[in-house]
N, C-alpha and C positions, 0 to 999 in steps of 0.2 A: 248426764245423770244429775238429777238433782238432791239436794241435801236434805237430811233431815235433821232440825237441831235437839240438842235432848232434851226430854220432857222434864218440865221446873219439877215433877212433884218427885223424880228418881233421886234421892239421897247420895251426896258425894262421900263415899267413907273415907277418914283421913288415911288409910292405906290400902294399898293394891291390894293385901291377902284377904280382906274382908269380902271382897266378889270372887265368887268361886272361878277353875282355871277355866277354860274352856278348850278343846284339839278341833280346828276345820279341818274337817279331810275334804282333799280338794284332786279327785282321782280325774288324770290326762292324759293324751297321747296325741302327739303330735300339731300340738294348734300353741306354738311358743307366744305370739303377741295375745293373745285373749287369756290365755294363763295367767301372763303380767301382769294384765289389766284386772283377772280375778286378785288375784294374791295383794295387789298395792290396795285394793277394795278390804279388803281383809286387818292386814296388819293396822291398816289407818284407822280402826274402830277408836271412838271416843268411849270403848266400855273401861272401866275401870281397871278389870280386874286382868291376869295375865292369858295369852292367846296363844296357841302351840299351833303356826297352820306346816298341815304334815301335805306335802304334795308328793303324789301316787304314781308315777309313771307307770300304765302300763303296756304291755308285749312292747317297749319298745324305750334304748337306752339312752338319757337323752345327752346330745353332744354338749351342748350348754344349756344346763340346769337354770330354770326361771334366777332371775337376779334383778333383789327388792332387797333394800336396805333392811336390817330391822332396827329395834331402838328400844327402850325399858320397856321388858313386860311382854312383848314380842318376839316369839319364835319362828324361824322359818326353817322344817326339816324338808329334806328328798330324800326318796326311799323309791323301791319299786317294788311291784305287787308280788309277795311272794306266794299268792294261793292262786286259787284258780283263777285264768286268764278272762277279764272282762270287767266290767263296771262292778259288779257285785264284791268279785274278790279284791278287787282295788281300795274298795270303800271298807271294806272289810281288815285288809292288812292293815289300813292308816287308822282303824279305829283300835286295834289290838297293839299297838306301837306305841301307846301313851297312860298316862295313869291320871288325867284331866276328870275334873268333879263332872264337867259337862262334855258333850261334843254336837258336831255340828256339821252338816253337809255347807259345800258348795261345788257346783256343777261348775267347770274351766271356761265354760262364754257366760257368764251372769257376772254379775256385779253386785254386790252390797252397800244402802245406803250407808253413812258415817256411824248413824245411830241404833242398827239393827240388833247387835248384841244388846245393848244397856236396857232396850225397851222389853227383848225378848224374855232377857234372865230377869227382871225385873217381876213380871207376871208368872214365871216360872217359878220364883221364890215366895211370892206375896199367895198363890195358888195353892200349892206344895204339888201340884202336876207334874206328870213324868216328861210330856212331850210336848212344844209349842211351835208353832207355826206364825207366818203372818201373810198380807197380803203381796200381791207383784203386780208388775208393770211390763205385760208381753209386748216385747217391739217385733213386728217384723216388716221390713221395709222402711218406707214413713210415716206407720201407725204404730201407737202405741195403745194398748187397752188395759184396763186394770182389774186384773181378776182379786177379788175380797171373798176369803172362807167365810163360813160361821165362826161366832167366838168361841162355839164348841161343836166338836162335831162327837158323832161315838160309831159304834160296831154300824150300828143299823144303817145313820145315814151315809156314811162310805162305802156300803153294801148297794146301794139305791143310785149313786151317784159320785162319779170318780174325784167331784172337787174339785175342779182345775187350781182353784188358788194354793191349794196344798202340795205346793212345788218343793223338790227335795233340798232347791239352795235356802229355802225358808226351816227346815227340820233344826231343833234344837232342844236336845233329849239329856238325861240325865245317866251316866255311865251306869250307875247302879241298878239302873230298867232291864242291863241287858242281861243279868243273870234271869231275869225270866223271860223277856224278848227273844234272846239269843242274837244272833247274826245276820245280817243280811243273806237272803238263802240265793247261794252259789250254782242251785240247781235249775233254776229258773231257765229255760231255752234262752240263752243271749241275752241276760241280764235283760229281757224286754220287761217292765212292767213289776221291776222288783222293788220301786217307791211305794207304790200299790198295796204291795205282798205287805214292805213293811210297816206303812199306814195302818193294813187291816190289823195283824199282829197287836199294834202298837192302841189300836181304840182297844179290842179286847178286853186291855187289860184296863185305862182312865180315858175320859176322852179326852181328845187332843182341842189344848188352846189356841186361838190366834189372838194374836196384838191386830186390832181394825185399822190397820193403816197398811200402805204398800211399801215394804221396805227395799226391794230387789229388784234390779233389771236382768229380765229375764229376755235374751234374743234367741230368737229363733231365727234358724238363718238354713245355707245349702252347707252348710259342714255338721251339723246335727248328724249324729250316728245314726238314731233311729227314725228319722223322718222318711226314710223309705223302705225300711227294713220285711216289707214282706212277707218271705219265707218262712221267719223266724214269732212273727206276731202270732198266727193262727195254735201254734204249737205252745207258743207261753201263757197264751189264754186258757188253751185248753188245761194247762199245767195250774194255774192259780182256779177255775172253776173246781177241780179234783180236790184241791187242798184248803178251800175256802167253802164251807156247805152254805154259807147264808149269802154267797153271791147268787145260788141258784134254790134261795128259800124267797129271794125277791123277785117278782114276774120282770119289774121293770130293772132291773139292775141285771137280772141273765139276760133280758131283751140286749142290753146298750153292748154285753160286750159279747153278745152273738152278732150283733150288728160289725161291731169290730172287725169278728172274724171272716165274715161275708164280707167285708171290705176289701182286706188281705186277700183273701181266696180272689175276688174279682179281680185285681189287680193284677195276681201271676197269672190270672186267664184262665182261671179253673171256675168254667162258668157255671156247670153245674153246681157243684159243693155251691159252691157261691148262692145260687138261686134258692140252694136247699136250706141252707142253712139263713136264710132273708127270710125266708116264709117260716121256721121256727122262731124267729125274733119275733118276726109281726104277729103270731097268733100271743105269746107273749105280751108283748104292748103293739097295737097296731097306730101306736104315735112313736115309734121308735125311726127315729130320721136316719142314721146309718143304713138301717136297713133298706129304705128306698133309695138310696144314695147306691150302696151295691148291686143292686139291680140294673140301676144307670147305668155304672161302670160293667159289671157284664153281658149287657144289652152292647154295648158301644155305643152306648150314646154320647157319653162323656169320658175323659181321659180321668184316670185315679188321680193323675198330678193336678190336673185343675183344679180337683176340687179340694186335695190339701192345701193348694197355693189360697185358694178364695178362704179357707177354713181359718189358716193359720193367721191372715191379713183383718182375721176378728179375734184372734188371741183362743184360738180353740185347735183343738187336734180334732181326728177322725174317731 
């Protein structure tokens, strides 16, 4: 991972309380070395001000709780998820466990550069923006690719297009958003697709900043929960189209994530749906690539893993 040093023009304030606190919820289960390696990426921040990282266990107790030193200004709590079972309620408990001016995702295999906080809250406060982003660095194998947001996006164009750069280890929001945000919603079938949900929420209301640089390693790897997850995609798609009207006020944004759905559906071998819901995409946008992708895969012509293995080897999902 490489460093990033901080930028000359961010102001050193002679004391810690002058930068607001921040809480990383960093929700896990069962992956102890990449946890490590998240949490010592965390506490090591060259941000000024103090850091609460709350890590989430959840369904499952852990025997030896990650162990990373701390040092001024650095917390490191374990808790386990007391609401509903899955990424959402996880992220959910570690966010309701603190009383931090800021908070902050990180996903248990990513890493954070040294300087990601100081550059993040910096544009966050110089903005007065509720929620900031920045760029990342998806590795999977021996490629690396760098996906870069816009420096704003809003409702529309994350309605149009999921942003890959807008990855949840980069989200860094301000606790006071959430009395009108609310929570991460718990409802969502298998937490698939609930960075999404809280993206779209989260433009609604200011659009979301990014810092133009890539601060995050992000790996993609075979222990990702939802890289193959199936069953459970067709069902949470259809759950955020119901509860988002302008994903299906946009032709080309209900195109990508009906393509989605036809992906999934091809995959468990439901080749009809599959073909049905391909051909709804493409009258939609008839440049919509998932969708001739699922057709592939319900044709047999091609393996669904191949083509996530060749997808993710360019830093993209299906």
């Amino acid at each position: 991972m490489s460093e990033v040093q901080p930028h000359s023009n961010i102001p050193a304030p002679p004391r810690r309380g002058a930068w607001p606190s921040v809480a990383v919820v960093v929700a896990t289960r069962d992956r102890p070395a990449l946890l490590e390696r998240a949490v010592r990426s965390i506490v090591g921040q060259d941000y000024p001000g103090d850091i609460d990282c709350v890590v989430v266990y959840d369904q499952v107790i852990p025997r030896e709780p990650v162990q990373v030193p701390g040092s001024a200004g650095r917390q490191l709590r374990i808790m386990s998820n007391a609401r509903t079972p899955g990424l959402a309620g996880a992220r959910n408990s570690g966010m309701s466990s603190g009383d931090t001016a800021l908070i902050a995702f990180c996903d248990d295999d990513d890493v954070w550069d040294s300087g990601k906080l100081h550059r993040q809250v910096q544009l966050l406060e110089e903005t007065g923006a509720e929620f900031v982003s920045c760029g990342v660095r998806v590795s999977h194998g021996d490629r690396v690719i760098v996906r870069m947001p816009p420096p704003s996006a809003n409702l529309q164009q994350l309605a149009r297009a999921r942003l890959t750069g807008l990855h949840p280890s980069t989200f860094v929001f301000r606790r006071s958003a959430l009395e009108g945000l609310g929570l991460v919603d718990e409802q969502i079938p298998g937490s698939y697709g609930e960075d999404y949900d809280w993206l779209l929420r989260a433009a609604g209301r200011m659009p979301i900043l990014s810092v133009q640089q890539a601060l995050v390693d992000v790996y993609w790897h075979e222990q990702s929960f939802f890289a193959e997850r199936w069953e459970t995609i067709p069902a949470a798609l259809f759950y955020l189209l119901d509860k988002h009207p302008q994903l299906k006020a946009s032709s080309s944004g209900l195109a990508r994530i009906q393509g989605q759905i036809a992906f999934a559906q091809a995959a468990v071998k439901h080749r009809g749906e599959a073909c049905r819901t391909s051909w709804r995409a493409l009258r939609n946008n008839p440049l919509e690539r998932r969708a001739y992708l699922a057709l592939a895969v319900a044709s047999g012509t091609v393996p669904a893993a191949s083509i996530v293995r060749l997808a993710n080897r360019r830093g993209r999902g299906i």
